[in-house]
C-alpha positions as CSV (number, residue, x, y, z in Angstrom):
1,X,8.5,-27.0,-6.5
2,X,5.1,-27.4,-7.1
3,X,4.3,-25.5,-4.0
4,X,5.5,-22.4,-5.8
5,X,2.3,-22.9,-8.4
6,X,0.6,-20.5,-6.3
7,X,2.8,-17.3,-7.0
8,X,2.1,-17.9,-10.8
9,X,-1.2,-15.0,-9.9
10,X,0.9,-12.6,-8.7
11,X,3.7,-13.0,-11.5
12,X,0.3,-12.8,-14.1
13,X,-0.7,-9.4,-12.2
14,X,3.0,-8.0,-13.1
15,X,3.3,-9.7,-16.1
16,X,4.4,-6.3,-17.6
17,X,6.8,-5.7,-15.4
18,X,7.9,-9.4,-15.6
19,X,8.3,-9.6,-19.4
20,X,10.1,-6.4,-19.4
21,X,12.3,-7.7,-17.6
22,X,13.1,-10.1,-19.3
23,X,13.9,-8.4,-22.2
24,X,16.1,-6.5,-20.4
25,X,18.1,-9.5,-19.4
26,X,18.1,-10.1,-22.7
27,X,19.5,-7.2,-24.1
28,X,21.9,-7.0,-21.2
29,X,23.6,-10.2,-22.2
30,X,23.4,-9.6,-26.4
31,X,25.7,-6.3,-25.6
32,X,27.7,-7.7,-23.4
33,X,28.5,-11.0,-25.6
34,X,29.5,-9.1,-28.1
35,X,32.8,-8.5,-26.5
36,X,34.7,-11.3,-27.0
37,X,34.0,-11.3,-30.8
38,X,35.6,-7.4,-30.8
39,X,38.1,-8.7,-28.5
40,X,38.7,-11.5,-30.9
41,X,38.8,-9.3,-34.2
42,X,41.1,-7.1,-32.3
43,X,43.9,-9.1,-31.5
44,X,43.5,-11.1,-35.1
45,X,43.8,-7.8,-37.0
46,X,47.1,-7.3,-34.7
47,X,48.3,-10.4,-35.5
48,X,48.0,-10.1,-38.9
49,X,50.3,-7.4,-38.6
50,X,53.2,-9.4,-37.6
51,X,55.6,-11.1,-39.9
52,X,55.2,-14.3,-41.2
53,X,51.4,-15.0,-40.1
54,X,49.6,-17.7,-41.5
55,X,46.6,-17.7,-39.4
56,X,43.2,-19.0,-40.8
57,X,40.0,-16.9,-41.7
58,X,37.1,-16.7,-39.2
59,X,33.8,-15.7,-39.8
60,X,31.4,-16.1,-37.7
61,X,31.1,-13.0,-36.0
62,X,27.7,-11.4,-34.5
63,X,26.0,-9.6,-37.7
64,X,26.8,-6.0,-35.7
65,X,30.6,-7.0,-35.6
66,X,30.3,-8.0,-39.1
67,X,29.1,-4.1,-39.4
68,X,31.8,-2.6,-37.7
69,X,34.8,-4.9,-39.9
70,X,33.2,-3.6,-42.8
71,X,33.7,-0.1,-41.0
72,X,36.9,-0.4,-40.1
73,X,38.2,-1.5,-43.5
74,X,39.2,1.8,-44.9
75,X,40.5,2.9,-41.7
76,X,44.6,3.0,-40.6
77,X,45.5,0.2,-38.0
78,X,45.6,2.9,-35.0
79,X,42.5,4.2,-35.9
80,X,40.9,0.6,-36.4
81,X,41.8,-0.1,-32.4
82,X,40.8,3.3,-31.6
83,X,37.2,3.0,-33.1
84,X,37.0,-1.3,-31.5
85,X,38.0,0.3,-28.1
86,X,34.9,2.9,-28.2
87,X,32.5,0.2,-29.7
88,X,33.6,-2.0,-26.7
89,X,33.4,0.9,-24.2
90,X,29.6,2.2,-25.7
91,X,28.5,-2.0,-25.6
92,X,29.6,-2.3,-22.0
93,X,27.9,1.0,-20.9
94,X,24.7,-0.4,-23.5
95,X,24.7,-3.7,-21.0
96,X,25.0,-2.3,-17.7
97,X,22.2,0.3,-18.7
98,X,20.0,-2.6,-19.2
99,X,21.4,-4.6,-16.7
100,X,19.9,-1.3,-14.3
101,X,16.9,-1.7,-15.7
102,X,16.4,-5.3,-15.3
103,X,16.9,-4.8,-11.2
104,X,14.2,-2.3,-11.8
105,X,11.4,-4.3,-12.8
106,X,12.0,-7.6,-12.0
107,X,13.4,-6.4,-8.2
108,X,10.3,-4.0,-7.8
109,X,7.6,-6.7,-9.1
110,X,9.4,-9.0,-6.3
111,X,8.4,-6.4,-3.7
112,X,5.1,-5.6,-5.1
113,X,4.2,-9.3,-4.8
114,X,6.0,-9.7,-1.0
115,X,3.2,-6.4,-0.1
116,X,0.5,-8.6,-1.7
117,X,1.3,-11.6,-0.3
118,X,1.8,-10.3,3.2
119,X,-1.4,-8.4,2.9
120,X,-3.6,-11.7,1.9
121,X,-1.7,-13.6,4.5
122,X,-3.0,-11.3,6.7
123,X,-6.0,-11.0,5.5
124,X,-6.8,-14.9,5.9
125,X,-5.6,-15.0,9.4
126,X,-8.0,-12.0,10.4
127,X,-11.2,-14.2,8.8
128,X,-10.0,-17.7,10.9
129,X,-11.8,-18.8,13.4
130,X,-10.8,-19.0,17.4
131,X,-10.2,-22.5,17.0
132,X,-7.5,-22.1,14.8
133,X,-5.4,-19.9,17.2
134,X,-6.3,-22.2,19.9
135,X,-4.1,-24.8,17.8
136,X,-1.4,-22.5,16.5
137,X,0.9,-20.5,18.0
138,X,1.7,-16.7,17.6
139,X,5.3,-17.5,16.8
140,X,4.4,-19.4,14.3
141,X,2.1,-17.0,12.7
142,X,4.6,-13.9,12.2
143,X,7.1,-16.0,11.5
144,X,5.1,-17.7,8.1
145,X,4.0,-13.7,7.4
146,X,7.7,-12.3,8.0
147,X,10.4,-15.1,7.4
148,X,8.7,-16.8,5.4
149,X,7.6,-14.7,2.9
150,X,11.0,-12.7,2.9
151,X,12.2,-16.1,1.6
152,X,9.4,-16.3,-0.8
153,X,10.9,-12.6,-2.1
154,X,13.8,-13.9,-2.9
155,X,12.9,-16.3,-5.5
156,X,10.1,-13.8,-7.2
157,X,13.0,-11.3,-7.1
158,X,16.7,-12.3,-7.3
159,X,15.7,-16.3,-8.0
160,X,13.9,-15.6,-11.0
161,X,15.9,-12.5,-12.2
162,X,19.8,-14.7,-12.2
163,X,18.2,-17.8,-13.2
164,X,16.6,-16.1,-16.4
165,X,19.9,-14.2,-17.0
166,X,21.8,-17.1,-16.4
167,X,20.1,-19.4,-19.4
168,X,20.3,-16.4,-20.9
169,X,23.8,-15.9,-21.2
170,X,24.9,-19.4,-21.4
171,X,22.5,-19.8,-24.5
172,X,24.1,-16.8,-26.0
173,X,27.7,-18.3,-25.6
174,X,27.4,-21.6,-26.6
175,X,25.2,-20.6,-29.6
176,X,28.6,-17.8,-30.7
177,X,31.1,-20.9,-29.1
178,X,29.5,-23.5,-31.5
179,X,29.9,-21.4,-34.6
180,X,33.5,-20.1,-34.0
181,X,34.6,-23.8,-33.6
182,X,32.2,-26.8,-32.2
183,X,35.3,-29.3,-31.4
184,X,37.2,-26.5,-29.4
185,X,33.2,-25.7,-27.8
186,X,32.7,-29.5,-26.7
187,X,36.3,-30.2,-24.9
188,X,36.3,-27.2,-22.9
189,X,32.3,-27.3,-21.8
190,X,33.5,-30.9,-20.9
191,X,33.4,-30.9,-16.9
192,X,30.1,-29.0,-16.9
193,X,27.8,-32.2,-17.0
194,X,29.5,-33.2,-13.6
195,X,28.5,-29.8,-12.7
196,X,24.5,-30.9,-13.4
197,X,25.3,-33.7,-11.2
198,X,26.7,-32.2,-8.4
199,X,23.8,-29.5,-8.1
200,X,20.9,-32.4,-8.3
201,X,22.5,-34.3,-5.6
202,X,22.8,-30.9,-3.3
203,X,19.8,-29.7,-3.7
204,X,17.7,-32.5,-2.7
205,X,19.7,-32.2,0.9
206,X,19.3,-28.5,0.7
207,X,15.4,-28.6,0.4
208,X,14.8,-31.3,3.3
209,X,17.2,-28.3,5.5
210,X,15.3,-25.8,4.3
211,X,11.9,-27.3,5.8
212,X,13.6,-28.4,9.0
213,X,15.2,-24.6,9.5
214,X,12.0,-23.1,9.0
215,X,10.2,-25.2,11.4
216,X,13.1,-24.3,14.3
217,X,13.2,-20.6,13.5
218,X,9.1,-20.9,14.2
219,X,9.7,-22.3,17.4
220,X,12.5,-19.9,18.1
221,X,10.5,-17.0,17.4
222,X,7.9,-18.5,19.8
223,X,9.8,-19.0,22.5
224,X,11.0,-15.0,22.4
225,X,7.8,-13.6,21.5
226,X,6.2,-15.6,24.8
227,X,9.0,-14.1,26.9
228,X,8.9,-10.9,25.9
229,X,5.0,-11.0,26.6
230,X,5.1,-12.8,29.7
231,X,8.4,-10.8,31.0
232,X,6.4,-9.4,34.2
233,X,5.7,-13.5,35.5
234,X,9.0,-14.6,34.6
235,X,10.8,-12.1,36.6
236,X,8.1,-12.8,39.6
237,X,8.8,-16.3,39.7
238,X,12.6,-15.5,39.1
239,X,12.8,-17.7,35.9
240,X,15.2,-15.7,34.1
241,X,17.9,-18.4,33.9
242,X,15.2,-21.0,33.0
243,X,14.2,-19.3,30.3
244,X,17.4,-18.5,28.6
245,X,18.3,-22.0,28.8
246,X,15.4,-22.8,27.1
247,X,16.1,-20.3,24.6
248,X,19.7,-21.0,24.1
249,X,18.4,-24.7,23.5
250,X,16.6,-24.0,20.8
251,X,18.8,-21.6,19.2
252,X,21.6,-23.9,19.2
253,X,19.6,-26.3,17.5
254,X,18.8,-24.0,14.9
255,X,22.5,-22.9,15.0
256,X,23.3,-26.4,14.4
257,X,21.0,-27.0,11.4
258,X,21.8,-23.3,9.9
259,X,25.7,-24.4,9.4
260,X,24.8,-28.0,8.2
261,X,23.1,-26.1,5.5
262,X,25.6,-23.5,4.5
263,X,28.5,-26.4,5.0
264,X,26.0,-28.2,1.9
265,X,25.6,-24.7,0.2
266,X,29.4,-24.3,0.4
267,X,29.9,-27.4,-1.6
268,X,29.1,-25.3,-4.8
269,X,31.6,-23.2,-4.7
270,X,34.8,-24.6,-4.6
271,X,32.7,-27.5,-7.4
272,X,32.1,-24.3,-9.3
273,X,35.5,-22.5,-9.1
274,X,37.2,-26.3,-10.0
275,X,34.9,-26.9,-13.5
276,X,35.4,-23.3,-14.4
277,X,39.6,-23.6,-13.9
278,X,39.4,-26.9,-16.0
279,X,37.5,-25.5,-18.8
280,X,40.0,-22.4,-19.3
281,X,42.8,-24.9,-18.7
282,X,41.2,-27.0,-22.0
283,X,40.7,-23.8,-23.8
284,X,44.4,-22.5,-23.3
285,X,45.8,-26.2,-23.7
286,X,43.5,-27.7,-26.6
287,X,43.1,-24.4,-28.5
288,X,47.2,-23.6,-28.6
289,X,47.7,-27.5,-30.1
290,X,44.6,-26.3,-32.7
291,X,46.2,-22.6,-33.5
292,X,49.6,-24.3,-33.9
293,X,48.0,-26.6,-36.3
294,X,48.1,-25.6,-39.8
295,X,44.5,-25.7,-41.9
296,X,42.7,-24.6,-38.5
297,X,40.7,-21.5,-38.0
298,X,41.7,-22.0,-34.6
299,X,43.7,-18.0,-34.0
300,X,45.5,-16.1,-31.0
301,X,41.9,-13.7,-30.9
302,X,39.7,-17.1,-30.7
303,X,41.6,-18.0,-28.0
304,X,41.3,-15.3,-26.4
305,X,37.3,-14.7,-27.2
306,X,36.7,-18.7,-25.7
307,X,38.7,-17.0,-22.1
308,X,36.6,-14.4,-22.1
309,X,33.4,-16.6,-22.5
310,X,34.6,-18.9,-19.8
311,X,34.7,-15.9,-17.8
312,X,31.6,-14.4,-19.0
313,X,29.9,-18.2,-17.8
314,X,31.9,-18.0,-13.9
315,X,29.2,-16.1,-12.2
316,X,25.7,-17.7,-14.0
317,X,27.3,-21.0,-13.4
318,X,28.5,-20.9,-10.1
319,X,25.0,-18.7,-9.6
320,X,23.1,-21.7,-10.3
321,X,24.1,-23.5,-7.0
322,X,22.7,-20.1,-4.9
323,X,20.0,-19.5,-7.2
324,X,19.0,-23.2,-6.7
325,X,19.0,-23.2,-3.0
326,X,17.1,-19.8,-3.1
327,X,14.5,-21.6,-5.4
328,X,14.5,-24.5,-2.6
329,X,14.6,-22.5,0.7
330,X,11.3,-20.4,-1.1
331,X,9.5,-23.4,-1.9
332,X,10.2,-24.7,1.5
333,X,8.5,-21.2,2.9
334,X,6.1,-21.2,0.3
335,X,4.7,-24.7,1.6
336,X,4.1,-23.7,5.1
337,X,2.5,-20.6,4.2
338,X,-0.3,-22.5,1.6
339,X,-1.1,-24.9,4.8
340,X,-2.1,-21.2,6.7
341,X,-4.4,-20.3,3.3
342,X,-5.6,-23.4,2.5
343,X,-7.4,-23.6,6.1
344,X,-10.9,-23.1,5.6
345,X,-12.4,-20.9,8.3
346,X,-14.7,-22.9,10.3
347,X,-17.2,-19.8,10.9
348,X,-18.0,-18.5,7.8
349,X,-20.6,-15.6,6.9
350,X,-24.2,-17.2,6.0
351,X,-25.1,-16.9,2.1
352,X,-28.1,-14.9,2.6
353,X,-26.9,-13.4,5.5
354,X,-29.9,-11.5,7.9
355,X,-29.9,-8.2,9.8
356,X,-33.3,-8.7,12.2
357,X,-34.4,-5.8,14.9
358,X,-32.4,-6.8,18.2
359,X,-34.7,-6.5,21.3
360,X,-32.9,-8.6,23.3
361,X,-34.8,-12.1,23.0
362,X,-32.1,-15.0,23.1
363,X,-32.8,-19.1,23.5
364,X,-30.9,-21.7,23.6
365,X,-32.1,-24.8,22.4
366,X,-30.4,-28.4,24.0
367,X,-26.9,-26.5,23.2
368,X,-23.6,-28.8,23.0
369,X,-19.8,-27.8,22.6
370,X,-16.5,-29.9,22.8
371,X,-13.6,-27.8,22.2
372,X,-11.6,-29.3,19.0
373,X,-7.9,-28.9,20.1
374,X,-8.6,-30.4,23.9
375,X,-11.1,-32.6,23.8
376,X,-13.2,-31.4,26.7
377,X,-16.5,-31.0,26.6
378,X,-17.7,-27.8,28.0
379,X,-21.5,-27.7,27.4
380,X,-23.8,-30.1,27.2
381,X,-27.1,-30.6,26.6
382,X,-28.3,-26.7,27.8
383,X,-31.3,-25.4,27.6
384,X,-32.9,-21.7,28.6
385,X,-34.2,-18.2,27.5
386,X,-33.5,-15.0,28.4
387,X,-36.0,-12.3,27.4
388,X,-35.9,-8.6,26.3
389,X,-35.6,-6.5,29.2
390,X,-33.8,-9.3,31.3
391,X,-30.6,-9.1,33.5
392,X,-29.4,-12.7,33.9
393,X,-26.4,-13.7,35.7
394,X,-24.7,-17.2,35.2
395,X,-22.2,-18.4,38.1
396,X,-20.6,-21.5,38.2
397,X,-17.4,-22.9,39.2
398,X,-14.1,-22.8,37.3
399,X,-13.9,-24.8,33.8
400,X,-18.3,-24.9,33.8
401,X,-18.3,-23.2,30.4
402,X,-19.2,-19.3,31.2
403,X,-17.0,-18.1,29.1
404,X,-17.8,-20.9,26.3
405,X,-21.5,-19.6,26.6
406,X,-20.4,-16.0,25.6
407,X,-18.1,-16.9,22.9
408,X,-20.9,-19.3,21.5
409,X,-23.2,-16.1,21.2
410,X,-20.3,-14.1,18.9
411,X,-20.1,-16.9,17.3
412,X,-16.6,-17.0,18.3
413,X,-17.4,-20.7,18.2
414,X,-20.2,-22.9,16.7
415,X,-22.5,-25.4,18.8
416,X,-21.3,-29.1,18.4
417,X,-25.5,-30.0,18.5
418,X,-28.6,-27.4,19.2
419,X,-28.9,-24.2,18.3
420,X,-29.1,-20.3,19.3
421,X,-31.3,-18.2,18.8
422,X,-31.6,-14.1,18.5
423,X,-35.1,-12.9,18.0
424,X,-36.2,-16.3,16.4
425,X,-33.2,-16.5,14.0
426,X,-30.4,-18.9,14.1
427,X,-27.2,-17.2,14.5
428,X,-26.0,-19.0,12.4
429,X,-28.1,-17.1,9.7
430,X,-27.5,-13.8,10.7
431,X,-24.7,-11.3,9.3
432,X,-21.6,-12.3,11.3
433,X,-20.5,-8.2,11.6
434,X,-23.3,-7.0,12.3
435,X,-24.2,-9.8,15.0
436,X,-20.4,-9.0,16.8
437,X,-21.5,-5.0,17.0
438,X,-25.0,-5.6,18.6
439,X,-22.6,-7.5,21.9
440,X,-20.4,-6.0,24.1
441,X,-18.0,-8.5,25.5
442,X,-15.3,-7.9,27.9
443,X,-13.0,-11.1,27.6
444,X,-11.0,-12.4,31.2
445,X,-8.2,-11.5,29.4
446,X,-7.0,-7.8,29.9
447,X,-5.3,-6.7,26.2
448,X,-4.6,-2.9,25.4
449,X,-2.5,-2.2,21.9
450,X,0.6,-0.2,22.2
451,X,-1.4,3.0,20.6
452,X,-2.5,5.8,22.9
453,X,-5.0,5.4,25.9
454,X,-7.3,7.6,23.4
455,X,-7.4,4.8,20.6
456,X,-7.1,2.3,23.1
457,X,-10.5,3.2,25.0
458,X,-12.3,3.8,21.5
459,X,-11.0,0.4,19.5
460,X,-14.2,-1.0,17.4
461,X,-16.3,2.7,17.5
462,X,-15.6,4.2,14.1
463,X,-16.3,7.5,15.0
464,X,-16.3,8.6,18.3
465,X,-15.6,12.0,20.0
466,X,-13.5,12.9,23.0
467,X,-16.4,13.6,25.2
468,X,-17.9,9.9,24.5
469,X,-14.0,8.4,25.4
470,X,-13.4,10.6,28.9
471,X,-17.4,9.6,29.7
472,X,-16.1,5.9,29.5
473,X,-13.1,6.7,31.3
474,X,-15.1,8.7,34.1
475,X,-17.3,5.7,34.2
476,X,-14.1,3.5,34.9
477,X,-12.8,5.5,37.6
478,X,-9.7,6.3,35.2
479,X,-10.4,9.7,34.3
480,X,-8.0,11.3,36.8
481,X,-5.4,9.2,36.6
482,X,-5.4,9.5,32.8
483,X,-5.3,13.3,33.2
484,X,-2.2,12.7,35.3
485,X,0.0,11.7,32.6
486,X,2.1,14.1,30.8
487,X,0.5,13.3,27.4
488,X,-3.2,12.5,28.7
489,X,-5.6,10.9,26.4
490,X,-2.6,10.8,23.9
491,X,0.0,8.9,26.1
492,X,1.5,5.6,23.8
493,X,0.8,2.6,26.2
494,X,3.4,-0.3,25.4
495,X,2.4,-3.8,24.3
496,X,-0.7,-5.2,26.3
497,X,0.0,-2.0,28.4
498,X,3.1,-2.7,30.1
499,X,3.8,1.1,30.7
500,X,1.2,0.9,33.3
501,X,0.5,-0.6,36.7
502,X,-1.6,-3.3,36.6
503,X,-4.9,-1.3,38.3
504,X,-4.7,0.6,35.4
């Protein structure tokens, strides 16, 4: 639970919408409790009306009830039952009006705070360094910024919004319960403490699931999102089959787990269904032995008002089971997505970060670099300079840190030992952005974004113009095969470009 801690910002930035809420829950369950008591002073008022009754006096009635007996006083029986039905029709429409509004706010602040989260989540994966990536896998990433927070949702939403309305309501009929007769209140809310038991014992089970789902749906999501990007090598190499075993592996481990955890979710139910059967059972049973009992103020309409708050508790009761696994299952989520922000970018922008003149003077001074996640040390010990006006060329075989050398000047990646320099300055001093714009690197790696060829050809230029995007292409040699398409310039490539060939 205490993983959840971090939401309490986002709940503080819809605090209005939150305490609203609230009160809406509130006023929800007032009207709605209000029933029984009408209910109650209904069917008294009926019996009374029958020969020979002897029933005792209640009253301890809401004070609005109260207000509506003193009504009703002067008024003929038919009319009395005429005037109870509307005041029980307006208090029903009264608590599903606020009941509405309830889902309003607290619902609506639940997807404010998933668009939040999902942005900062984002946010912090954009500012990581290469490193990170290197260690984690894509799969894993959209699954902590999709499933995870979706799971998160659901307890700033619907978690938070039964389990206030829950208290909410049982407060309200226990409080109206206890004055109308505590004895009568006590036997029939009997079984409910085996109901506390049951859920503490669940729930433990249902968190240590939780964690153990959401690490296989991670991997799951892996697995498919490495197919599906590596499709054109797996049907080369004819590994269809091989891969949908693996996939079927993995899923029926997570099918497995999945049902273990609704089989232990299931165990509320029938536990709920069972405590709520015995405690009308008492009620019906203990309360006909009091109304038959002379010197009582045990009566047919208090009977009837204790069914109707044993039906009134059914849903927040058996709720607490799914509310609880909802608050477990976000906590789980909400775990694996603070060990994402709590990483601490390893290339960070320097405090007084410098903008010098770029000429083209670079030096490398006795240069080291192991990569973390491997172990295997790419550069050692390099020293050399390359001056303004230079063309250098570095060649070397397979593995002999090339590429190392140009992430090292992005500052995709920070030297183990030594330094680099720009135009005397340490790049680790100089504006991160601004240092990234002054290189053009072209990775190994061929990526285009499913956008159009337009978009794709003018990613990091913030404005550019047509004629500056078909002088690149021209200067490709793709020009004419870009005019070729139907849509030209404004042709949507799929993802990494699948919708071409591969000279394209």
């Amino acid at each position: 639970m205490k993983h959840l801690k971090s939401l309490n910002q986002y709940l503080w930035k819809y605090r209005w919408r939150f305490f609203l809420g609230i009160l809406f829950i509130i006023l929800s369950n007032y009207f709605r409790i209000l029933a029984p008591q009408i209910t109650r002073f209904i069917i008294d008022a009926v019996e009374q009306k029958l020969p020979g009754y002897n029933g005792g006096k209640v009253t301890s009635y809401d004070w609005l009830v109260y207000e509506l007996v003193d009504f009703t006083r002067s008024l003929s029986f038919s009319r009395l039952v005429v005037v109870c039905g509307l005041v029980l029709l307006g208090t029903a429409i009264l608590s599903g009006f606020f009941l509405f509004l309830m889902r309003q706010t607290i619902i609506v602040m639940s997807r404010h705070i998933e668009y939040d989260q999902k942005n900062e989540i984002y946010q912090h994966y954009q500012q990581l360094d290469m490193s990170f990536y290197k260690k984690n896998r894509t799969g894993d990433l959209m699954n902590r910024i999709t499933e995870d927070v979706s799971r998160v949702r659901m307890y700033t939403g619907p978690a938070i919004m039964y389990f206030v309305n829950l208290a909410f309501t049982i407060t309200f009929c226990l409080v109206y319960m206890v004055q109308a007769n505590p004895k009568l209140t006590l036997l029939v809310l009997s079984p409910l403490p085996l109901l506390a038991i049951t859920i503490y014992l669940v729930n433990t089970n249902i968190h240590r699931r939780s964690e153990r789902i959401q690490a296989l749906l991670s991997r799951l999501t892996t697995t498919a999102q490495e197919s599906f990007s590596g499709i054109r090598v797996i049907k080369s190499f004819v590994q269809e089959k091989a891969q949908q075993a693996y996939f079927e592996e993995n899923s029926e481990e997570y099918r497995k787990n999945t049902i273990g955890l609704a089989k232990m979710e299931a165990i509320y139910f029938p536990t709920m269904a069972l405590m709520i059967g015995i405690s009308t059972l008492l009620t019906i049973l203990i309360g006909g032995i009091y109304a038959m009992q002379p010197g009582t103020n045990v009566t047919t309409g208090m009977l009837a008002e204790f069914v109707m708050y044993i039906n009134i508790l059914t849903f927040p009761v058996s709720a607490i089971g799914w509310t609880a696994s909802m608050i477990q299952r976000a906590a789980a989520s909400q775990k694996r997505i603070n060990e994402f922000l709590d990483t601490v970018p390893a290339i960070r922008q320097p405090e007084n970060p410098q903008k010098p003149v770029i000429n083209g003077n670079i030096r490398f001074n006795n240069i080291s670099f192991t990569y973390e996640h491997t172990g295997i040390k790419a550069i050692n010990k390099l020293n050399f300079e390359i001056r303004q006006g230079e063309k250098v060329a570095i060649i070397g075989r397979t593995g002999s840190g090339k590429t190392t050398l140009a992430q090292l000047l992005l500052r995709l990646f920070d030297t183990d030992s030594g330094s680099i320099e720009l135009e005397g300055v340490e790049l680790a001093k100089i504006d991160l952005a601004y240092l990234r714009k002054q290189v053009s690197y072209v990775p190994q790696d061929v990526f285009l974004f499913s956008d159009s060829i337009r978009n794709n050809i003018g990613f990091g230029v913030q404005k550019v113009d047509q004629d500056s995007i078909e002088a690149a292409a021209k200067a490709a040699s793709i020009h004419q095969e870009i005019m070729g398409f139907s849509q030209q310039y404004d042709m949507v490539i799929g993802e990494r470009g699948v919708t071409l060939s591969g000279g394209r």
